[in-house]
C-alpha positions as CSV (number, residue, x, y, z in Angstrom):
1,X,-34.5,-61.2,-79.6
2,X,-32.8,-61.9,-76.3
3,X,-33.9,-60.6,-73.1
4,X,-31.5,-58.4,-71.5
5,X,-30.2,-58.9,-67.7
6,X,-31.4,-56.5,-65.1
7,X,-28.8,-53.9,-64.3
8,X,-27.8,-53.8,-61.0
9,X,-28.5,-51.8,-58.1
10,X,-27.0,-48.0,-57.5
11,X,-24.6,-48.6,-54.5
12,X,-25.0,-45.8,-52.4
13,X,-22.6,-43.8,-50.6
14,X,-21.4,-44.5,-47.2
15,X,-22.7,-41.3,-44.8
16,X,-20.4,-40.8,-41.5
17,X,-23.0,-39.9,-38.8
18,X,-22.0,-38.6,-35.2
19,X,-24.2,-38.4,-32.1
20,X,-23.9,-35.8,-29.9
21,X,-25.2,-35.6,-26.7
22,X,-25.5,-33.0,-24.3
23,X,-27.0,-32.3,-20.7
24,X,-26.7,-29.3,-18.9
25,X,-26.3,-30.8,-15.2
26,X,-24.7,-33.1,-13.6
27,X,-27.3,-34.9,-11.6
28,X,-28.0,-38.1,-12.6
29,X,-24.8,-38.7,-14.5
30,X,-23.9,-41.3,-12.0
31,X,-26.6,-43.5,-12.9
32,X,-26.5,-47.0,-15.3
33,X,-28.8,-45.0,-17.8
34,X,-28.9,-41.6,-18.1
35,X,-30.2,-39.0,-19.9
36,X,-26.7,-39.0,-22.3
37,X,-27.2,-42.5,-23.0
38,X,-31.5,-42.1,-23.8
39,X,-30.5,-39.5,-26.4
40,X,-27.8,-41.9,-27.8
41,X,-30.0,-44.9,-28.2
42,X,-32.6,-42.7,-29.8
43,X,-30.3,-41.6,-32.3
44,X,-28.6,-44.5,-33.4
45,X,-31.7,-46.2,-33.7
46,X,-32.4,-43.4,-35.8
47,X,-29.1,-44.1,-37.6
48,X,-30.2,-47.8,-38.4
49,X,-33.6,-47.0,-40.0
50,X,-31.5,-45.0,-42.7
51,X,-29.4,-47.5,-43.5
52,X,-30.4,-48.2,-47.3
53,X,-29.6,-44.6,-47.8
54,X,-26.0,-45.6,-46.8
55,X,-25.9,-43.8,-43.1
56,X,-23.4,-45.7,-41.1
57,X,-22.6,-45.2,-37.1
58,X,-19.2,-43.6,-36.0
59,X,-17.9,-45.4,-33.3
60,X,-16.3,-42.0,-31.5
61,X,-18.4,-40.7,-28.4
62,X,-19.5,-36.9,-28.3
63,X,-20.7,-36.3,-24.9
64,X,-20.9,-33.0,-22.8
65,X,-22.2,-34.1,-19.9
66,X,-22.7,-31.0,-17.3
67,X,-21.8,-28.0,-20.2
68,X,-24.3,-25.8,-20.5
69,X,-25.9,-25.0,-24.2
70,X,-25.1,-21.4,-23.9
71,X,-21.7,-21.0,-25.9
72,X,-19.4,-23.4,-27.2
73,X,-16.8,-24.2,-24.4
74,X,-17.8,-27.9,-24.4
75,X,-14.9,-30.4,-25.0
76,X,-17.2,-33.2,-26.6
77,X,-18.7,-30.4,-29.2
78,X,-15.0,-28.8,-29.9
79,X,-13.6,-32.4,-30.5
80,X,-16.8,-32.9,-32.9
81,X,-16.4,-29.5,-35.1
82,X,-12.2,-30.5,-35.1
83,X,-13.5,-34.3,-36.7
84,X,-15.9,-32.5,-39.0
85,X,-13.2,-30.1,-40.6
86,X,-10.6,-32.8,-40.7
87,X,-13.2,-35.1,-43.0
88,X,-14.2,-37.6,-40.4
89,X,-17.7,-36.8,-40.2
90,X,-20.5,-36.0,-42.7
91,X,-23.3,-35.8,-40.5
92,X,-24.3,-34.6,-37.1
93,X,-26.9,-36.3,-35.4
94,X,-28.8,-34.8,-32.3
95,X,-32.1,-35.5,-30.4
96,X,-33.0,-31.9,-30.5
97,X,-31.8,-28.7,-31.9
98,X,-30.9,-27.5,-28.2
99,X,-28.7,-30.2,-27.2
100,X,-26.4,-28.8,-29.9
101,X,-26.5,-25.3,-29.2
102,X,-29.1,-22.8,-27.0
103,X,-27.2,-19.5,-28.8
104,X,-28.2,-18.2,-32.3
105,X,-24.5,-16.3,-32.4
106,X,-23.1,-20.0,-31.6
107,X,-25.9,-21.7,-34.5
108,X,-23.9,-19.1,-37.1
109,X,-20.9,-20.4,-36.4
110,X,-21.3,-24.3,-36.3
111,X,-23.0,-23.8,-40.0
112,X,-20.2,-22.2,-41.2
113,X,-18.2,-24.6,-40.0
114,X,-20.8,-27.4,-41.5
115,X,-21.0,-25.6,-44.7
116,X,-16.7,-25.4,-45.0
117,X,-16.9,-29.4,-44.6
118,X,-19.7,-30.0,-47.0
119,X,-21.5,-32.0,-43.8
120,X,-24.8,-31.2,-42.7
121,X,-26.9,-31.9,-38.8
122,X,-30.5,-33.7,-38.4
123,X,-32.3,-33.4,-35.1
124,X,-34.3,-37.1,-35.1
125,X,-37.4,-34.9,-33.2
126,X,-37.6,-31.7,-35.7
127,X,-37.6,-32.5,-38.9
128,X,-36.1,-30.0,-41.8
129,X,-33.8,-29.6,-44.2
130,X,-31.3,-27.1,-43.8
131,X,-30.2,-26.6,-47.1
132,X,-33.2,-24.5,-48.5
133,X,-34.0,-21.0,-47.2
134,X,-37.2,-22.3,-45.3
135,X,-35.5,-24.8,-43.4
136,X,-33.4,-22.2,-42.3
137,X,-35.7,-19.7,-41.2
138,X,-37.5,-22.9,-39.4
139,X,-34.3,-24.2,-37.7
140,X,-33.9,-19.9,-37.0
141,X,-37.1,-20.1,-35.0
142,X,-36.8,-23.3,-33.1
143,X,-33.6,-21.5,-32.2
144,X,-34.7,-18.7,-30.9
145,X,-37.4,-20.7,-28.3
146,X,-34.4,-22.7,-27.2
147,X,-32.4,-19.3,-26.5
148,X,-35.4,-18.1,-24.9
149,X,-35.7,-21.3,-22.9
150,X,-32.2,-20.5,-21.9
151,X,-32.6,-16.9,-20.4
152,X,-35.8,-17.9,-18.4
153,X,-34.1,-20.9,-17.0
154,X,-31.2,-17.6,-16.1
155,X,-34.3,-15.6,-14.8
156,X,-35.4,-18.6,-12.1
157,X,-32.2,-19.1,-11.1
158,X,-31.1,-16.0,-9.8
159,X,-34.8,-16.1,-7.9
160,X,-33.8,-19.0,-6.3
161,X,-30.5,-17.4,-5.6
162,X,-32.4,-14.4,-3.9
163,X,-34.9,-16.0,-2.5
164,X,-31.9,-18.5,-0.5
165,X,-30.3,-15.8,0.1
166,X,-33.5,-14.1,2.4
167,X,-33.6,-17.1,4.4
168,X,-29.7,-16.8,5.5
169,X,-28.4,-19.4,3.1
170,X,-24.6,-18.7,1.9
171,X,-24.9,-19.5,-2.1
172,X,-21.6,-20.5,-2.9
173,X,-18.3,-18.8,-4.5
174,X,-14.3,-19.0,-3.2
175,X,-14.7,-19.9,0.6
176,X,-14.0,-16.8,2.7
177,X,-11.2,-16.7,5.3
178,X,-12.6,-18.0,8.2
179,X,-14.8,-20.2,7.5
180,X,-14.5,-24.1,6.1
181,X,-17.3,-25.8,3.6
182,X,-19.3,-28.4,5.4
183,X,-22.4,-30.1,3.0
184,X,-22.5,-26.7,1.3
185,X,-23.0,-24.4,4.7
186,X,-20.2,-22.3,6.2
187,X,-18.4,-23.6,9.3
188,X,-16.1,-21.4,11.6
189,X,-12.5,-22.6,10.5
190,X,-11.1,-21.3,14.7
191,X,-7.5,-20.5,13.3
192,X,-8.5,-18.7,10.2
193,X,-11.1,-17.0,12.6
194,X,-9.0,-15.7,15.0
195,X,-6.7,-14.1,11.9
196,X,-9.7,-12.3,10.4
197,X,-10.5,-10.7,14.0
198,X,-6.8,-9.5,14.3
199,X,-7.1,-8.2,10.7
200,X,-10.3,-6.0,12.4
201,X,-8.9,-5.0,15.7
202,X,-5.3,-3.9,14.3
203,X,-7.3,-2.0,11.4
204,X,-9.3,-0.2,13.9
205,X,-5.6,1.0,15.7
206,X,-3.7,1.6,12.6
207,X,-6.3,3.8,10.5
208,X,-4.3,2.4,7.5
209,X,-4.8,-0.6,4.6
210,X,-1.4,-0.1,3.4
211,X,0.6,0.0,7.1
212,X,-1.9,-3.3,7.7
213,X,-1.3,-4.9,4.9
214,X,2.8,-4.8,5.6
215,X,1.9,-6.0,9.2
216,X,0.4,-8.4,7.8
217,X,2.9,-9.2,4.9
218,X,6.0,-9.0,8.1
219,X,4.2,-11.6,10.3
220,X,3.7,-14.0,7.0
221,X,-0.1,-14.0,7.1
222,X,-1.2,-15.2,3.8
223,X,-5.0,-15.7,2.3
224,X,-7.0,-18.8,2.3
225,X,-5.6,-21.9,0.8
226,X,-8.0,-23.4,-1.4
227,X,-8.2,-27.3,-2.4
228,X,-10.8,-28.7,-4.8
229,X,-12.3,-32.3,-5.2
230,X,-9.4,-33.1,-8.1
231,X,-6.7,-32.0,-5.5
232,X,-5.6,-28.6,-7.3
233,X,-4.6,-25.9,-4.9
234,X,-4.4,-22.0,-5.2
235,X,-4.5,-19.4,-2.5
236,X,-2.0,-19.0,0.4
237,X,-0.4,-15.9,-1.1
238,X,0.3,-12.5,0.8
239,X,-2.9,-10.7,0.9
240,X,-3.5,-7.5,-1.2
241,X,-5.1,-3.9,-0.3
242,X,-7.9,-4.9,-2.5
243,X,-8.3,-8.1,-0.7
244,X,-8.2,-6.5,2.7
245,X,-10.7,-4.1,1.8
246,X,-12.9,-7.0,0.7
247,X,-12.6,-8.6,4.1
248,X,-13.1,-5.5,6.3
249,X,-16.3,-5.1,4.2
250,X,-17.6,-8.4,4.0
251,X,-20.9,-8.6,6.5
252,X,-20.7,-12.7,6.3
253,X,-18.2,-12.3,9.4
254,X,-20.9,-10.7,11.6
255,X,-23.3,-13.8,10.8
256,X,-25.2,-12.1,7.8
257,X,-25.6,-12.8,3.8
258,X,-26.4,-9.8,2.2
259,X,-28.5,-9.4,-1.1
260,X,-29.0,-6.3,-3.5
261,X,-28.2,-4.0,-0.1
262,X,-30.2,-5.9,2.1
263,X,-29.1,-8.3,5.1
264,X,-30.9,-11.5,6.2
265,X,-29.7,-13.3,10.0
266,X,-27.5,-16.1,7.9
267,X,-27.0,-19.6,8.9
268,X,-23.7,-19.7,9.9
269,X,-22.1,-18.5,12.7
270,X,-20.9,-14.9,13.1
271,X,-16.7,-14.3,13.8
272,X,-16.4,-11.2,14.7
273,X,-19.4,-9.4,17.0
274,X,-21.1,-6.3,16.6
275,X,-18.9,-3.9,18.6
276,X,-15.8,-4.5,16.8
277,X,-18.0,-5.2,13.4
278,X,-19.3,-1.2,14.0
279,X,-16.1,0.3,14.7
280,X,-14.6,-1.2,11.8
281,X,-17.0,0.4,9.3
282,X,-16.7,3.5,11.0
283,X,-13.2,3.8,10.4
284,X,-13.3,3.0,7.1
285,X,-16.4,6.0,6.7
286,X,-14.3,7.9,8.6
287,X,-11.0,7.5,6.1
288,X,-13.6,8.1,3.3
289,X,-14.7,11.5,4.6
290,X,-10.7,12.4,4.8
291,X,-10.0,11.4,1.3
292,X,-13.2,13.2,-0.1
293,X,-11.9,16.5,1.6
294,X,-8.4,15.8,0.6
295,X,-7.4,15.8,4.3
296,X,-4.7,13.5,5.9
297,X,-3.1,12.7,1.9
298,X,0.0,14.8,2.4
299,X,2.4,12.4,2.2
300,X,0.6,9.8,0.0
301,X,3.6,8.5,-2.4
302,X,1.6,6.5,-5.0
303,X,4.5,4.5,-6.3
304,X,6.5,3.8,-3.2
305,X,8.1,0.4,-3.5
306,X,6.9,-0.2,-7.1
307,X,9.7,2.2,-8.7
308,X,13.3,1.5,-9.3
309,X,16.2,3.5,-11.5
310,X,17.8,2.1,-14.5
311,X,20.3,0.8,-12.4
312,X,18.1,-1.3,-10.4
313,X,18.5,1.1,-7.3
314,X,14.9,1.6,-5.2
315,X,13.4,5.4,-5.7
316,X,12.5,6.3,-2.3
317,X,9.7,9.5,-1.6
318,X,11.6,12.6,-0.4
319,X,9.9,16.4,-0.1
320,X,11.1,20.4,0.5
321,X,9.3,22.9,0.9
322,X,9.0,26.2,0.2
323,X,6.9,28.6,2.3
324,X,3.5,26.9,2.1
325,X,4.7,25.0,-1.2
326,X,5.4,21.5,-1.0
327,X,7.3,19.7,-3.4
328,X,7.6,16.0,-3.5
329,X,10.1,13.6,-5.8
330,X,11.3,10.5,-5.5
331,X,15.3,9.9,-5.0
332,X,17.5,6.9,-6.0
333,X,19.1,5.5,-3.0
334,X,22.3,3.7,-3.1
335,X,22.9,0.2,-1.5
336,X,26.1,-1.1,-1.0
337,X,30.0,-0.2,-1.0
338,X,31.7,0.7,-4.5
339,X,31.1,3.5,-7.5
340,X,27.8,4.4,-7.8
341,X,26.3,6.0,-10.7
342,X,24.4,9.4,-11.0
343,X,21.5,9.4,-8.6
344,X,18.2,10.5,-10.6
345,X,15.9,12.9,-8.9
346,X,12.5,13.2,-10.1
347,X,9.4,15.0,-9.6
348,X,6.9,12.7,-8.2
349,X,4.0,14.7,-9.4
350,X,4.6,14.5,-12.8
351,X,5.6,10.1,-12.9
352,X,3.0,9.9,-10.8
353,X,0.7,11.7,-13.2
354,X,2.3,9.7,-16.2
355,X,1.7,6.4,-15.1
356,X,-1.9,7.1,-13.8
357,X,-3.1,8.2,-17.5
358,X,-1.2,5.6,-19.4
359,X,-3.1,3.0,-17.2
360,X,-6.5,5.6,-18.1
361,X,-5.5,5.2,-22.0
362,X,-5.4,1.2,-22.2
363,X,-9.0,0.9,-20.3
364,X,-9.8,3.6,-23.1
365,X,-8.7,1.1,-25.9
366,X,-11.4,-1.0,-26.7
367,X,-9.3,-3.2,-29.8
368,X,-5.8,-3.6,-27.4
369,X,-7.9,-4.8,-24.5
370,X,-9.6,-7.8,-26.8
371,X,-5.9,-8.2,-28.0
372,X,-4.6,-9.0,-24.5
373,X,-7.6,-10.8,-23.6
374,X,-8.6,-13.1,-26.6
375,X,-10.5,-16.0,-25.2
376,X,-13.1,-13.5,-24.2
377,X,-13.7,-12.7,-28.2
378,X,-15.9,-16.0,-28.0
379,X,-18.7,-14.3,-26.9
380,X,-20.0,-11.3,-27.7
381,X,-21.6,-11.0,-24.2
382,X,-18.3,-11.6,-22.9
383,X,-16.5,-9.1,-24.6
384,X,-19.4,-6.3,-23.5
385,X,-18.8,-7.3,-20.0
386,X,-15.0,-6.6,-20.7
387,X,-15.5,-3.8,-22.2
388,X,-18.3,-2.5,-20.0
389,X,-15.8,-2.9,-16.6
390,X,-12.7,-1.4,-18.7
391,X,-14.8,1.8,-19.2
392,X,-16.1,2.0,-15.4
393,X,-12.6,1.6,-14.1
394,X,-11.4,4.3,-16.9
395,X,-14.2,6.5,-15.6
396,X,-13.3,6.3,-11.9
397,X,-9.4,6.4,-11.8
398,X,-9.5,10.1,-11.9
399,X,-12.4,10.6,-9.3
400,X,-10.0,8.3,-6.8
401,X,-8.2,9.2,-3.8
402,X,-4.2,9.5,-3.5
403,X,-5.2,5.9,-1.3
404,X,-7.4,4.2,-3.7
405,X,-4.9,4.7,-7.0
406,X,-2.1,3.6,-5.0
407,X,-4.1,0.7,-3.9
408,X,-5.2,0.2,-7.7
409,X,-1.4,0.3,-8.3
410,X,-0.7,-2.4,-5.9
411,X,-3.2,-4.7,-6.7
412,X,-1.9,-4.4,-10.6
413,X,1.7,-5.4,-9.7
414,X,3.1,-1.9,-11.2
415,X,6.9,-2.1,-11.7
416,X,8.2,1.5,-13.1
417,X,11.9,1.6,-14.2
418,X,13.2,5.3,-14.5
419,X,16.3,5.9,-16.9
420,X,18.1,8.4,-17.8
421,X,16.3,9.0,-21.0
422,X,13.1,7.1,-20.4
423,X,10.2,5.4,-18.4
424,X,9.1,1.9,-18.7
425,X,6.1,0.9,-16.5
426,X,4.5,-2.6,-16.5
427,X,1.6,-4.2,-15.0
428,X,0.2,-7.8,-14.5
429,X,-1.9,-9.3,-17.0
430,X,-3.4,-11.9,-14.8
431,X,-4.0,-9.1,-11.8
432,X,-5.8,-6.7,-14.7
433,X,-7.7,-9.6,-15.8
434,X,-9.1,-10.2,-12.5
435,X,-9.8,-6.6,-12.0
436,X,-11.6,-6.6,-15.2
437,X,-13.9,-9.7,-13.9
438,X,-12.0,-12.4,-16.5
439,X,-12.1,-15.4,-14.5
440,X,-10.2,-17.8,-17.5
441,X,-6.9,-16.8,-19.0
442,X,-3.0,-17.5,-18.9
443,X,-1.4,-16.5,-15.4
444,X,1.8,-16.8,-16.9
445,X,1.2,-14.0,-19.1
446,X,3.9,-11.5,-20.4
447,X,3.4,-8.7,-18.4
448,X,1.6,-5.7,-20.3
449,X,4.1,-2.6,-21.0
450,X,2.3,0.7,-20.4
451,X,2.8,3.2,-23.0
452,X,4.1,6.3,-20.8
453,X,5.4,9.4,-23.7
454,X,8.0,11.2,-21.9
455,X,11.5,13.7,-21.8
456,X,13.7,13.4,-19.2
457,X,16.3,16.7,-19.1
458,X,18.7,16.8,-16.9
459,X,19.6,19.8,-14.8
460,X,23.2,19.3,-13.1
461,X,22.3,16.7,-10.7
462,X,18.2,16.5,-11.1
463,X,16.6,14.9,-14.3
464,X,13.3,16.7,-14.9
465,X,10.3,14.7,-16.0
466,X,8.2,16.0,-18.9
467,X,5.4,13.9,-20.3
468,X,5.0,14.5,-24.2
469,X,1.6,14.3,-25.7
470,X,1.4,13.3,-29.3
471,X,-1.0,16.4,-29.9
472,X,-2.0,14.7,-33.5
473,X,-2.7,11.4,-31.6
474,X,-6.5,10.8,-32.2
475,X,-8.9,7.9,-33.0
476,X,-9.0,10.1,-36.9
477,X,-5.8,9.1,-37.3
478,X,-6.4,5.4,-36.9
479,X,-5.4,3.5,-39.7
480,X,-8.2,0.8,-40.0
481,X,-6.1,-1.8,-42.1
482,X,-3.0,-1.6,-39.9
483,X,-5.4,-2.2,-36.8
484,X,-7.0,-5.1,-38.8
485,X,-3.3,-6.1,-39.9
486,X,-2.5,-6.6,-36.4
487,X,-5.9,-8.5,-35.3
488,X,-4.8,-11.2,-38.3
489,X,-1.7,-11.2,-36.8
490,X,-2.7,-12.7,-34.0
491,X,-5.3,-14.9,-34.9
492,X,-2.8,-16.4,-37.1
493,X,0.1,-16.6,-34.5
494,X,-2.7,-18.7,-32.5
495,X,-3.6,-20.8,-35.7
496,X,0.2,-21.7,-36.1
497,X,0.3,-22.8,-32.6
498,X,3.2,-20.1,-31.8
499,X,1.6,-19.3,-28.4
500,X,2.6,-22.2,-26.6
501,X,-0.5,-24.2,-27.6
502,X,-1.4,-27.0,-30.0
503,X,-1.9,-25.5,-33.6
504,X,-5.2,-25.6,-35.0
505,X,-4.2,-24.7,-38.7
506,X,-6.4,-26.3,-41.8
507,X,-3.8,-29.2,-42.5
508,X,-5.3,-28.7,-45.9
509,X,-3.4,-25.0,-46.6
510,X,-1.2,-25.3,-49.2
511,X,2.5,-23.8,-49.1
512,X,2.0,-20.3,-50.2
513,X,-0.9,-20.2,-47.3
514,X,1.2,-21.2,-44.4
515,X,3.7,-19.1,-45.2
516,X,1.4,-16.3,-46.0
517,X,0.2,-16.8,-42.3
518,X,4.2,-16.9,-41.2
519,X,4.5,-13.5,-42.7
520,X,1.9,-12.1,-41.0
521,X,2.0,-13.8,-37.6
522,X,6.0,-11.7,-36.9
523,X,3.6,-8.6,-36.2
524,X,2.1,-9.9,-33.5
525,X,5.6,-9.6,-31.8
526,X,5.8,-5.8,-32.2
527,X,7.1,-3.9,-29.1
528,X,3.8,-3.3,-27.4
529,X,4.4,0.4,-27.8
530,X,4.4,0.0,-31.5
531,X,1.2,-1.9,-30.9
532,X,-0.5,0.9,-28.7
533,X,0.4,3.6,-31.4
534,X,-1.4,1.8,-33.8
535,X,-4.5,1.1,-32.1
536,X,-4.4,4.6,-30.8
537,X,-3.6,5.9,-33.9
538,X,-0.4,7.9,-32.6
539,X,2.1,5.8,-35.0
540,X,4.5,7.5,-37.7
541,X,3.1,9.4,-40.7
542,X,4.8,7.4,-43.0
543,X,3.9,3.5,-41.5
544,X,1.9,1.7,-43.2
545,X,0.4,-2.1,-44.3
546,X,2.3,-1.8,-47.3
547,X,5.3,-0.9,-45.2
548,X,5.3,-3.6,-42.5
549,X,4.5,-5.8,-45.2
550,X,7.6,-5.3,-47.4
551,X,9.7,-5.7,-44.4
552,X,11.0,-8.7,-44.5
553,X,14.2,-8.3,-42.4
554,X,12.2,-6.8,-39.5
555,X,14.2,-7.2,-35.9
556,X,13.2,-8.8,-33.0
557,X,14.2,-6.8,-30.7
558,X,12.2,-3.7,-29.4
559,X,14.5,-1.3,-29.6
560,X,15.3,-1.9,-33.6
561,X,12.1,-2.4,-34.1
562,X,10.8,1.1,-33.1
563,X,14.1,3.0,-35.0
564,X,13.5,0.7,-38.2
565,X,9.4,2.0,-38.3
566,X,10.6,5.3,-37.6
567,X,9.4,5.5,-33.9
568,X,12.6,6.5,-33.3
């Protein structure tokens, strides 16, 4: 009986493994070894003791040095996840749990992203397996310290904020006009200075933002140019009433930092001095008064210069009276020699009044502002902050004065276009953005069209003004599966790259998938109006998924859109 040869060996499978490395700061990044190369080291070392079980070294770097661990907007990490889902990586290898992520919110989404991919992530200093339900809870817990970790590193920040601020120390943020940055102290800038005391004095004579702010505009005084380390300039454009206001208030010019209410002698040197400091805030205490008993608001016109007829003419503010009644429209105003078309006359009151609650109803719509602010879905913190300064705004609009909305107004960009048998307002995305406290999206934004329901009659030479409330426009008339129809149509316009950026659709999707995603990503160029109805639940009776759906021939144009869907 002969012996039989010994069988070979089971080759085992080669395991892609990727090292990612994170540090929060910047300091020490400079140096021949840093912290992002100890963690590196310790991993691929790591790496080479599982060798026999087939784990082999990706050459690619992942390194997100100076990110913070506290959401996912780390170029290194969104590189990693994009390698991952296209099939170049089977395994994710970290030194600890909270170099990959500090957020459970951000944990849940990495391991779906992991489990889609069939890959997997081992920390080299925490050993479990997350494929049973214990080594989930475990990885849940460790998690949760890190997170922890996280907000009490928040908690002694802002103390050392406060307690820098007490001893005079200026903490950072845009440069004010005025001043220059000097090895991170303020430094009177004598140019810039001697603009921010003319901004006080001539405020003082003229009582008025808005007659300043055209001074201002006439003599081609601009805000602060700004230049960072990598060269990229912003600033240097005329400066708003909501600017202004934020100068006049702003006690650093009288040598102070101010903290939760309180002010501490600051470090750097005062611009303007206490005399003209005091009679500055006494004017503007004085203006408050007026507005809060409605006094010296007569002849407020909130959208003069910001409203135009459908033949491009400007609207100018006109009155008459009768008796003790005074009755105030706005008139177009004919430029030029040659035929003229039919002025329009309308009452200011009522535009006014339109425009003011169309701007009250998007604050009021929670699902169109995530729409026209997207990148702040990320985060749910972020959206609640969105959503939390929408619905302050909404609730003070209508406790403003005449001055304060029309400053609002300015400070959005508002552009109202009057026709003959319509209204068509717009307002800045960019300028709402920043109102809203959204420091990252597109400036070059398509403008957001304002949703103003109105009948304009005309009356021999006048066009009367009536706004028309939808009366069975109400959140219980909210269809949820067009609303969700129109959220997918968006997210899949992104996927397919049709918003000016790369695409990030699964090259895996079949045919039928893409195009399924085509179809749907044409509603996300519905006329915003059609878009408002929905969310506010105002549309037609008869629209529906199944409608929009079936509509394979719809327009691109807005008009044709809104007669096809029966908004006609």
């Amino acid at each position: 009986m002969s012996r039989g040869r010994a069988s070979e060996p089971q080759r085992r499978e080669k395991i892609r493994c990727a090292i990612y490395t994170r540090k929060s700061t910047e300091e020490g990044l400079d140096q021949e070894f840093n912290s992002l190369d100890a963690q590196r080291e310790a991993c691929a070392a790591y790496i080479m003791s599982q060798r026999h079980e087939g784990w082999t070294l990706v050459p690619d770097y992942y390194d997100d040095g100076g990110f913070t661990g506290g959401n996912m907007d780390r170029p290194g990490l969104k590189q990693l996840l994009a390698d991952i889902e296209a099939g170049k990586v089977d395994v994710i290898v970290v030194y600890k749990v909270d170099r990959l992520t500090r957020a459970l919110s951000d944990f849940a989404k990495i391991i779906d992203v992991l489990d889609e991919a069939g890959a997997s992530f081992v920390s080299i200093t925490q050993a479990f397996n997350t494929t049973t339900s214990m080594g989930r809870l475990t990885l849940n817990v460790l998690l949760s310290f890190a997170q922890f970790e996280r907000e009490v590193i928040s908690e002694r920040v802002r103390d050392k904020v406060a307690a820098s601020k007490r001893k005079g120390m200026w903490m950072g943020g845009n440069c004010p006009l005025g001043y220059d940055i000097r090895d991170r102290k303020l430094v009177v800038n004598e140019a810039e200075a001697d603009t921010v005391r003319l901004i006080m004095r001539r405020y003082v004579e003229l009582g008025s933002v808005y007659d300043l702010v055209a001074e201002l505009r006439a003599k081609g005084i601009t805000s602060k140019v700004h230049r960072n380390e990598e060269g990229k300039i912003w600033g240097g454009k005329p400066i708003t009433a909501g600017a202004l206001y934020h100068i006049l208030s702003n006690p650093l010019y009288r040598g102070v930092v101010a903290h939760k209410g309180e002010a501490h002698p600051g470090e750097h040197d005062a611009i303007v001095d206490d005399d003209l400091w005091d009679a500055v805030q006494a004017k503007m205490a004085s203006n408050r008064i007026e507005r809060q008993h409605q006094t010296n608001v007569a002849g407020v016109s909130l959208l003069a210069g910001m409203i135009r007829d459908g033949e491009g003419r400007r609207m100018t503010p006109s009155h008459a009276s009768r008796g003790d009644v005074r009755y105030r429209y706005y008139n177009s105003v004919d430029e030029g020699e040659g035929p003229h078309a039919r002025p329009i006359r309308i009452a200011a009151r009522d535009v006014e009044k339109a425009v003011i609650e169309s701007i009250e109803r998007l604050l009021g719509a929670s699902s169109q502002l995530i729409l026209l602010y997207p990148q702040h879905d990320r985060e749910g913190y972020e959206t609640a902050d969105l959503l939390r300064s929408a619905a302050l705004l909404h609730r003070t609009i209508p406790t403003m004065s005449p001055s304060d909305q029309r400053a609002l107004l300015l400070d959005l960009d508002l552009t109202v276009i009057v026709d003959a048998d319509r209204i068509e307002a717009q307002i800045a995305h960019s300028q709402l953005g920043k109102r809203l406290g959204i420091d990252r999206f597109d400036a070059d934004h398509t403008p957001i069209a304002l949703s103003i329901p109105t009948l304009l009659v005309r009356r021999g030479t006048d066009v009367k003004l009536t706004i028309q409330f939808d009366a069975a426009a109400s959140p219980s008339r909210r269809d949820a599966k067009l609303v969700e129809l129109i959220a997918k149509a968006h997210q899949a316009k992104r996927q397919l790259g049709l918003d000016g950026k790369p695409p990030t659709v699964d090259p895996k999707l079949d045919y039928h998938a893409r195009n399924h995603l085509a179809r749907i990503a044409r509603f996300a160029f519905l006329a915003p109006e059609i878009i408002t109805a929905i969310l506010e639940g105002s549309q037609p009776t008869g629209l529906s998924v199944r409608k929009l759906m079936r509509s394979s021939d719809l327009p691109m144009d807005w008009k044709q859109q809104k007669l096809m869907l029966g908004f006609g």
